[in-house]
C-alpha positions in Angstrom: -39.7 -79.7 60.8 -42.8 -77.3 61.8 -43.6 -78.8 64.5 -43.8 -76.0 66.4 -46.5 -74.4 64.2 -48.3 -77.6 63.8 -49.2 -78.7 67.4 -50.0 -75.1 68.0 -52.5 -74.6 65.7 -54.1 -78.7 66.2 -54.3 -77.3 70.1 -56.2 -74.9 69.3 -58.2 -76.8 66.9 -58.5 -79.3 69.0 -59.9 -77.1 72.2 -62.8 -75.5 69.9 -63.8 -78.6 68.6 -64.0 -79.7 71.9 -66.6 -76.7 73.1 -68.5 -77.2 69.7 -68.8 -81.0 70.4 -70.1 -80.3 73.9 -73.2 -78.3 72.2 -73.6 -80.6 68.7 -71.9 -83.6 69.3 -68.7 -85.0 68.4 -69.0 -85.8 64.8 -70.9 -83.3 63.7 -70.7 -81.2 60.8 -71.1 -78.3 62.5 -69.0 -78.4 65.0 -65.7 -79.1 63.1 -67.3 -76.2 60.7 -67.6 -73.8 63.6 -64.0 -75.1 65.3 -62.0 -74.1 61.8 -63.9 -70.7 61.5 -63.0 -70.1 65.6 -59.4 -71.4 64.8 -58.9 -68.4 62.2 -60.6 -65.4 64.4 -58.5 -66.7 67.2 -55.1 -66.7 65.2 -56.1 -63.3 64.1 -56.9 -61.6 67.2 -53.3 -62.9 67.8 -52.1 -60.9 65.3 -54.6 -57.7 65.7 -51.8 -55.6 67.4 -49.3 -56.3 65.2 -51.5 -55.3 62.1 -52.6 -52.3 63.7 -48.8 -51.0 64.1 -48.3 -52.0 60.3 -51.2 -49.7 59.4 -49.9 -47.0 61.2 -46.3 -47.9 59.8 -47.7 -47.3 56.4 -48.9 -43.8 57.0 -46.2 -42.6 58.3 -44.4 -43.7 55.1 -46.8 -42.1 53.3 -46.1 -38.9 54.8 -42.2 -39.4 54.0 -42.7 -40.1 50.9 -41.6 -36.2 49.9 -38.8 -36.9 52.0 -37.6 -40.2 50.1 -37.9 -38.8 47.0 -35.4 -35.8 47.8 -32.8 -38.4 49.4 -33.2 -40.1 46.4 -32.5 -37.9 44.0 -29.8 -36.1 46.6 -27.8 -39.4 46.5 -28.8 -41.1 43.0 -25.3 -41.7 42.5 -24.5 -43.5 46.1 -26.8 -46.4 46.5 -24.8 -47.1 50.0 -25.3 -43.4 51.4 -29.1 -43.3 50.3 -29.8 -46.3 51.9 -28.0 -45.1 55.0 -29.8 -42.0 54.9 -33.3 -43.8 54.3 -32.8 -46.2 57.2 -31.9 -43.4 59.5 -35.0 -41.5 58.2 -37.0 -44.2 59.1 -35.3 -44.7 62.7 -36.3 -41.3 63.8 -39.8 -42.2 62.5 -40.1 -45.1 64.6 -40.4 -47.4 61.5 -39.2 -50.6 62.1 -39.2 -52.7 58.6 -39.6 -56.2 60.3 -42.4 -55.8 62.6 -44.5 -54.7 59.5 -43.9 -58.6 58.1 -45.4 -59.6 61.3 -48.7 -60.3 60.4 -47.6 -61.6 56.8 -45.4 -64.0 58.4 -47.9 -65.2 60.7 -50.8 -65.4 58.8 -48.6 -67.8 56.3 -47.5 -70.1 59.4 -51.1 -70.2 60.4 -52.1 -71.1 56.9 -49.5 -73.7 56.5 -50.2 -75.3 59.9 -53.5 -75.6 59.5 -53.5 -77.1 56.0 -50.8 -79.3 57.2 -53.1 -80.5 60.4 -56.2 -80.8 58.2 -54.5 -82.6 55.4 -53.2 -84.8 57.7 -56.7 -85.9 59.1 -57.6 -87.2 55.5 -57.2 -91.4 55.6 -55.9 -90.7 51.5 -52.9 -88.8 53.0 -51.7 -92.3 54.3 -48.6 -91.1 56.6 -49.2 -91.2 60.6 -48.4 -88.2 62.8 -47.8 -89.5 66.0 -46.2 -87.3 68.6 -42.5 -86.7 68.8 -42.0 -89.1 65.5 -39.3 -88.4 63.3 -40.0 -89.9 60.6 -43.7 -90.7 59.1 -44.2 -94.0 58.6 -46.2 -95.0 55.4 -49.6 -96.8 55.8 -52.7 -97.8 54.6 -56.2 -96.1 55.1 -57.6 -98.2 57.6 -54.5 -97.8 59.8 -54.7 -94.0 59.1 -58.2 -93.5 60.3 -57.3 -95.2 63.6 -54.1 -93.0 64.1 -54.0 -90.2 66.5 -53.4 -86.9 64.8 -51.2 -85.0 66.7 -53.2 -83.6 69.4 -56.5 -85.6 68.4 -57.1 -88.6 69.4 -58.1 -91.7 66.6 -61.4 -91.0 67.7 -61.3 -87.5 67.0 -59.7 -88.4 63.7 -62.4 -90.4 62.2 -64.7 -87.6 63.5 -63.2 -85.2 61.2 -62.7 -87.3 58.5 -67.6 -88.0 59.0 -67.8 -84.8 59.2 -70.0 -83.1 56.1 -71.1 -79.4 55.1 -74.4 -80.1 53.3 -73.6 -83.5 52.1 -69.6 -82.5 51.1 -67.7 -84.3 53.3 -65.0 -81.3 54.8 -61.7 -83.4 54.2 -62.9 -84.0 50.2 -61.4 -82.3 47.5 -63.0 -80.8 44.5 -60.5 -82.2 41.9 -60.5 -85.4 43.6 -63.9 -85.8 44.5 -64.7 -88.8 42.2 -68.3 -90.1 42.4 -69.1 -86.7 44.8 -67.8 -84.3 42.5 -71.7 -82.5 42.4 -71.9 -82.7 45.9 -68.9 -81.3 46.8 -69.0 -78.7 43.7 -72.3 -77.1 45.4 -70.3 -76.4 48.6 -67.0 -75.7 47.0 -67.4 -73.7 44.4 -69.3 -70.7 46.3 -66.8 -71.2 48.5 -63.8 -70.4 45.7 -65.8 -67.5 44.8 -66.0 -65.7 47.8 -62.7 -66.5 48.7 -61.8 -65.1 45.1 -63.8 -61.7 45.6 -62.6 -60.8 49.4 -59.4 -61.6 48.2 -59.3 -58.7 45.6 -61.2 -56.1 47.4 -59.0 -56.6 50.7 -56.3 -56.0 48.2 -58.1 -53.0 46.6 -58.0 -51.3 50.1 -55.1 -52.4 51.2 -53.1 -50.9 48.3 -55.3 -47.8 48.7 -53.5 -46.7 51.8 -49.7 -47.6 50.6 -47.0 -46.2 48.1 -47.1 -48.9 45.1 -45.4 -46.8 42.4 -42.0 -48.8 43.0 -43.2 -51.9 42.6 -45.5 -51.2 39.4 -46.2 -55.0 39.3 -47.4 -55.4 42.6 -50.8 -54.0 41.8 -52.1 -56.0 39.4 -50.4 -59.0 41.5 -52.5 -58.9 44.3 -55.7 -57.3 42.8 -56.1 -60.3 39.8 -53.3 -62.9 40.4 -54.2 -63.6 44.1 -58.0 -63.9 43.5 -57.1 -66.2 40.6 -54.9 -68.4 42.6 -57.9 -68.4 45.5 -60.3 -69.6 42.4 -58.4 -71.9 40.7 -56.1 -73.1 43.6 -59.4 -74.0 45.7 -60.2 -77.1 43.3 -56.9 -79.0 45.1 -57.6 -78.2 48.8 -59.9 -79.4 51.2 -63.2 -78.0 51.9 -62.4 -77.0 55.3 -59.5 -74.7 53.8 -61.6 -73.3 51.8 -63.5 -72.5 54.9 -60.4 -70.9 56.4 -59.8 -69.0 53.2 -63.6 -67.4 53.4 -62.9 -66.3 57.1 -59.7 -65.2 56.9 -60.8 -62.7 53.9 -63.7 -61.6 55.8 -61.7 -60.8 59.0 -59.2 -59.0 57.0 -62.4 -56.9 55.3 -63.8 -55.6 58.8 -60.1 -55.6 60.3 -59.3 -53.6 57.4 -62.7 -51.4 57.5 -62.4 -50.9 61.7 -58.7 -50.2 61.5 -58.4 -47.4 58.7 -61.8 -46.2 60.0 -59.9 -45.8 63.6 -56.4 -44.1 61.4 -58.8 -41.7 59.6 -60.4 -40.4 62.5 -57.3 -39.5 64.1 -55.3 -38.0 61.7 -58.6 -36.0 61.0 -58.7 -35.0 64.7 -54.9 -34.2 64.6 -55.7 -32.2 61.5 -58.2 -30.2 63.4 -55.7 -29.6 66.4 -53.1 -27.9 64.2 -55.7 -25.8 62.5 -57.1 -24.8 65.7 -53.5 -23.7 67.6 -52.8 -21.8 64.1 -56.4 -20.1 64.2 -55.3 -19.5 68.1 -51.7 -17.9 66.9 -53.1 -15.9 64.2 -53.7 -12.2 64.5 -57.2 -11.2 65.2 -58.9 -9.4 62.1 -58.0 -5.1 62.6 -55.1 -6.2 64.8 -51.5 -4.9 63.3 -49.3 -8.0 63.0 -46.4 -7.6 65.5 -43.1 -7.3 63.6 -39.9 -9.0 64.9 -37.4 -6.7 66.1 -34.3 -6.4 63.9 -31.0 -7.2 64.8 -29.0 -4.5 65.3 -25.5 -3.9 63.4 -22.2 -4.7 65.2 -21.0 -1.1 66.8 -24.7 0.7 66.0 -26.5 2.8 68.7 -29.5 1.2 70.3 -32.3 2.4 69.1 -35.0 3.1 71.5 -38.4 1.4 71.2 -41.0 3.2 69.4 -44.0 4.9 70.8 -47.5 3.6 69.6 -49.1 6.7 69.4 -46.7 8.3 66.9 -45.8 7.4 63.6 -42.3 5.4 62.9 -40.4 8.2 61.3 -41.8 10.8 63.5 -40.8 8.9 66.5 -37.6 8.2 65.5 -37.0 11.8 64.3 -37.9 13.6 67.6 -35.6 10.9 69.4 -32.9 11.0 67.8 -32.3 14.8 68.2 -34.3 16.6 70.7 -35.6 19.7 69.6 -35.6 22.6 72.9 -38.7 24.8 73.0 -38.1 28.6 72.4 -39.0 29.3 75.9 -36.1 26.8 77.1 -33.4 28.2 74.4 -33.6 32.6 74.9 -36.2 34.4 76.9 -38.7 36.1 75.5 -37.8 39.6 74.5 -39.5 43.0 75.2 -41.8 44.3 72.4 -40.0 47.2 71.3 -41.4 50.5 70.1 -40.9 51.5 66.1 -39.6 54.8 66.6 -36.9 53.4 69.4 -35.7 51.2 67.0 -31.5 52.0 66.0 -30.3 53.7 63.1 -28.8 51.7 59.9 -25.0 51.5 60.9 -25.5 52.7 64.5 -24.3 50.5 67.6 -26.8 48.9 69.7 -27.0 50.1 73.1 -26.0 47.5 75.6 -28.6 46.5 78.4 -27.4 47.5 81.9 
């Protein structure tokens, strides 16, 4: 039914086991160590962009958060309307909520493939997977081992299936190991641990840079839960998963590290742009802050613009009623003698 994720993933599998067998030699340890670890970074650089617009998703949701909460609370009472209202918030963001499952989606088809593909190299599995079969056809080790495997040929299968990590043979499980149960504990269970710690502390940070305070649970989901299914979930897969658990955690730990790095440097940098063209806007110290001109009443005067060299009121006083000089309003008169001066009650004389 997966078909389409299985022969990917075996392709790719099968191309770096290829390379790796050119240098250490078909059934070595080594090589099908190196091809699983190559299979994950590959896969993952697949899925690089696509994590890096997440990441960028969930800081711009970060910064709505304000916004949320007030449509929220705005439309508490109309689930319909505030989810309208959120989703349009988010389209003039340039959120899109699907491309942030991207990389979650993938990563759990690349896991599923290759644990399918892997599994299906073990000669205990007893089912063939011959190209463009529909339906597996039950049979017995021996027939297994000699079975082509997708793309791998029977040869390649038996390969895999001699292929050891330290004395652990990759295809052997640690709750089914039997008679190799110490030998396949020493690899394994480091293994499970690692797996176990990257698996909390790429949580840690990932839930350092996102809103969790809807989903209260979440938290102590992926920071215990997870790492405990890694630990006690590794005793009933393969070796060679566990290898793919242990690379996949540490590429998400530098992924993680390079890409939030990367976020952080430019929303300092954008932080340090709006400071600067606010320093740049801002009057310089002693300078008188410019006021905005008022709008003037409907049917009012104009009022002409102030001069700098006067006060506000003094300006506005001498413009709004021009006072004439003395000069300009009567000539001066003639000094006039004391003793010339008229009588109480008599008439002035006129001027000729």
């Amino acid at each position: 039914m997966l078909d389409f994720v299985y022969y990917p993933v075996s392709a790719i599998l099968w191309v770096w086991h290829y390379l790796f067998a050119a240098a250490f030699g078909p059934a070595s340890g080594l090589a099908w160590v190196l091809s699983v670890i190559f299979l994950v970074l590959t896969l993952r650089a697949v899925l690089f962009v696509p994590f890096l617009k997440q990441a960028r998703t969930q800081a711009i949701v970060k910064k709505l958060q304000p916004d949320v909460s007030r449509l929220k609370q705005k439309y508490k009472n109309d689930r319909a309307l505030q989810a309208k209202e959120m989703q349009k918030l988010y389209k003039e963001n340039g959120i899109n909520s699907f491309a942030t499952l991207i990389p979650m989606i993938g990563q759990v088809f690349v896991f599923i493939g290759l644990f399918h593909v892997l599994r299906s190299f073990d000669r205990t599995a007893g089912l063939s997977h011959l190209p463009f079969q529909a339906t597996p056809t039950p049979m017995t080790p021996e027939q297994n081992a000699a079975t082509p495997n997708y793309v791998f040929s029977a040869t390649d299968v038996q390969s895999f299936l001699h292929a050891k990590l330290f004395g652990a043979p990759l295809s052997a499980i640690l709750g089914g190991a039997g008679d190799l149960l110490a030998t396949v504990a020493v690899v394994a269970v480091p293994l499970m641990l690692i797996a176990a710690v990257a698996t909390h502390f790429t949580a840690r940070a990932s839930l350092n840079r996102q809103q969790t305070t809807q989903i209260p649970l979440m938290r102590p989901l992926s920071l215990w839960a997870f790492p405990a299914f890694a630990l006690i979930g590794g005793a009933l897969v393969p070796v060679a998963i566990l290898l793919y658990f242990v690379t996949n955690n540490a590429w998400t730990l530098a992924q993680q590290h390079f890409v939030y790095h990367r976020l952080d440097a430019e929303a300092a940098a954008e932080a340090a742009r709006v400071a600067a063209a606010r320093a740049e806007s801002a009057p310089k110290p002693g300078a008188k802050p410019n006021r905005a001109p008022s709008t003037p009443k409907p049917g009012a005067k104009p009022v002409r613009a102030q001069s700098a060299a006067k006060p506000a009121h003094a300006q506005s006083t001498t413009e709004a009623k021009p006072v004439r000089t003395q000069s300009a309003r009567k000539p001066r008169a003639k000094s006039v003698h004391a003793g010339s001066a008229p009588k109480p009650g008599a008439k002035a004389s006129r001027r000729r």
